[in-house]
N, C-alpha and C positions, 0 to 999 in steps of 0.2 A: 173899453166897456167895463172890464174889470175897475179900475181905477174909479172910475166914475159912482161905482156903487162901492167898494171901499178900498181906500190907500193899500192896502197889505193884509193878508191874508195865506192859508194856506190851500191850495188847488190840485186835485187829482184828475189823471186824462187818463182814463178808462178803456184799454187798447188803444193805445198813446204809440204806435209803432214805429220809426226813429226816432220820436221825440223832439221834432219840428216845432209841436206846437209849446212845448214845455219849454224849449229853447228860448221861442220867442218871447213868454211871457216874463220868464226869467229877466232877459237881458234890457226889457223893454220897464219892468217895475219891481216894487218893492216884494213882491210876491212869492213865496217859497213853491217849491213846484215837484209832485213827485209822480209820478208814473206806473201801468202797469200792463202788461202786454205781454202774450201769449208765446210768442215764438220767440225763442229764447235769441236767436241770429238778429232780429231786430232790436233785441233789450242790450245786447252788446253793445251795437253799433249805435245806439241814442247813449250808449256811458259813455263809447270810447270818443263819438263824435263830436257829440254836446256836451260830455260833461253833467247829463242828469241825471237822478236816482230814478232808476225803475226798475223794478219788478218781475221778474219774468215766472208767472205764474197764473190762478186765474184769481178772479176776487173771492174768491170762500178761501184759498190758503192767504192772502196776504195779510202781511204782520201789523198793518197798521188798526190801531184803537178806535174803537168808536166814538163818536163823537168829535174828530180831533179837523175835520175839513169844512171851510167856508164854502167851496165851489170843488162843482166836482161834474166832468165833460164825460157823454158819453155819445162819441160821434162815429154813426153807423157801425155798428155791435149788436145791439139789443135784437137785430133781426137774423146774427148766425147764434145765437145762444140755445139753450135745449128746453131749459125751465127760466122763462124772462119773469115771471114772478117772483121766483126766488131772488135771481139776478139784483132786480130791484129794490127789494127788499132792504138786500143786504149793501148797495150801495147809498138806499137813504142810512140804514143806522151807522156810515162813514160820515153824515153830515154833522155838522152841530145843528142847536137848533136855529130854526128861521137862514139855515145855510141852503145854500142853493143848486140844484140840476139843471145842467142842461142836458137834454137828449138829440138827438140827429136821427135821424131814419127817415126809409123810405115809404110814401102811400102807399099801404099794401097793396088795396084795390086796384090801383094803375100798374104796381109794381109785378104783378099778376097774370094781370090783363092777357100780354103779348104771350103766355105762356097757354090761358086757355082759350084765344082764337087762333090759335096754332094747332092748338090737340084737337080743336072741332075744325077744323079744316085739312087737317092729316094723320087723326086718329092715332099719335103717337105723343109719347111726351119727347120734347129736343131741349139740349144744353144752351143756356143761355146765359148771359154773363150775369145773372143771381142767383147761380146755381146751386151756393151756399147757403142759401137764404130758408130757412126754417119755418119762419113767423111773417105772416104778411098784413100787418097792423092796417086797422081802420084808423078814426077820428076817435069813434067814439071809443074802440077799444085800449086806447091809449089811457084815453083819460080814467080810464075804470081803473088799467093797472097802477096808474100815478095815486088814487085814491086809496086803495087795495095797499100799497106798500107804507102808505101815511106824508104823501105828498100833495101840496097842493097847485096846482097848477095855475101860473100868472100870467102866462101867455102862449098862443097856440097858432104860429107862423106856416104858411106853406111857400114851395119856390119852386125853381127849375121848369118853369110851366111849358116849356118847348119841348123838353123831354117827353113830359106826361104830354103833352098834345102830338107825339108823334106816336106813344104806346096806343093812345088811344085810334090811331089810324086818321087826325085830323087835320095833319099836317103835309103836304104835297111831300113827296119823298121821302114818305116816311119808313118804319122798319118793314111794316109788314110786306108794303109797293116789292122792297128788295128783296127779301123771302120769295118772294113771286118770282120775279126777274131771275133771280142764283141758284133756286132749288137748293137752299144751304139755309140749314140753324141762321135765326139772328142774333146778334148779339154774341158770337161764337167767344168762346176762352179764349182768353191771350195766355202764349205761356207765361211763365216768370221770366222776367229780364231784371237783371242786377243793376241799382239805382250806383252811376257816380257818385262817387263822395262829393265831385263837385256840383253837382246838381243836388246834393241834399239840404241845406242852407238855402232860405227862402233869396233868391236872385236881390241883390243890391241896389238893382236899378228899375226897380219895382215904385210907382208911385203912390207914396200912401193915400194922399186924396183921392185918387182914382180907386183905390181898391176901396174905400170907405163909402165912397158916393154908387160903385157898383154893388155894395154887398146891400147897403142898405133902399136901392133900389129892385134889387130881385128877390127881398123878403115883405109882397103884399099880400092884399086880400086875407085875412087874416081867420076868416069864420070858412072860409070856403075849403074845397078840398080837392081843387083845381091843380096843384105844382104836382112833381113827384114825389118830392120831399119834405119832411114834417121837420118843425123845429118847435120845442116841448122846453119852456123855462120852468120850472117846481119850486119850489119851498118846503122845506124840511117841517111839517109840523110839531 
């Protein structure tokens, strides 16, 4: 995808956390690739593993200049941040101009959903595995902030539609059926479990076709707001 819209450039992954995807871009094109991610035990293990430059800090300390990035990933972040205005803000003036965002996040509304027909059905809030989660983005409030930081948005994808049609309650066994059945939180915390090193490196025997014809099959409907997940391409005006 990269390639296609230009040979080589320079690209930021924005809680970039081992550094999988920086790896891949790297070793797959011409592409400089640099990184930036919170927890510093991650920012290790994407130098010590991969070999990438990152960061371990948040974006208002990072040392990098304005202006100086073509592309720049920000996948599912923007909904544990505190001030996503700012956030963005400060990750367009990292773009050159007419350089480009991508954002990932999740449909607020759906994203939501299963927490408050929970609390009106048992008058309590319960942990769920977005528990993290701060900001619970619309359609339209997406695009307000993409305007608001001086981005303009090129396209505005949704996906995951089995998810949100389970949040939603639409789908035969879905979460809330098993809330009923368990008398247990859905969606409950998994602890932390430590990722093999062997398992960190995207599997070898992975089919690219396959993953190309499934990615670009589960990103339709494009105006609707049906998936659970928002995909947000911008331009740096």
């Amino acid at each position: 995808m990269l390639k296609r819209w230009k040979e080589k450039g320079r690209f930021l992954d924005i809680g970039c956390s081992i550094g999988t995807m920086l790896y891949g871009i790297r070793s797959n094109s011409d592409w400089e690739v640099v990184g930036i991610e919170w927890t510093s035990s991650a920012a290790e293990t994407a130098r010590r593993l991969h070999g990438v430059t990152v960061f371990a800090d948040d974006i208002f300390h990072f040392p990098g200049e304005n202006g100086t990035f073509d592309y720049i990933l920000i996948n599912n972040v923007l909904e544990h941040v505190s001030n996503p205005s700012a956030f963005l803000t400060k990750a367009a003036s990292l773009l050159k101009f007419q350089g480009r965002l991508e954002l990932i996040c999740p449909n607020g509304p759906v994203d939501i959903l299963p927490n408050r027909i929970l609390f009106n059905k048992k008058g309590e809030i319960l942990s769920t595995a977005h528990s993290g989660h701060l900001y619970f983005y619309s359609h339209k409030a997406l695009k307000i902030l993409m305007r608001a930081s001086g981005l303009k948005v090129l396209s505005f994808l949704n996906f995951h539609f089995k998810s949100a049609f389970k949040a939603r309650g639409w789908f035969p066994f879905n979460a809330l059926d098993i809330f009923e059945k368990n008398h247990r939180p859905i969606f409950a915390e998994k602890p932390d479990k430590q990722i093999p090193e062997s398992e960190s490196i995207p599997p070898k025997n992975k089919s690219w076709l396959a993953y190309c014809v499934q990615n670009n099959l589960r990103i339709v409907l494009p105006r609707l707001s049906l998936g659970y997940d928002f995909k947000v391409l911008c331009e740096k005006l």
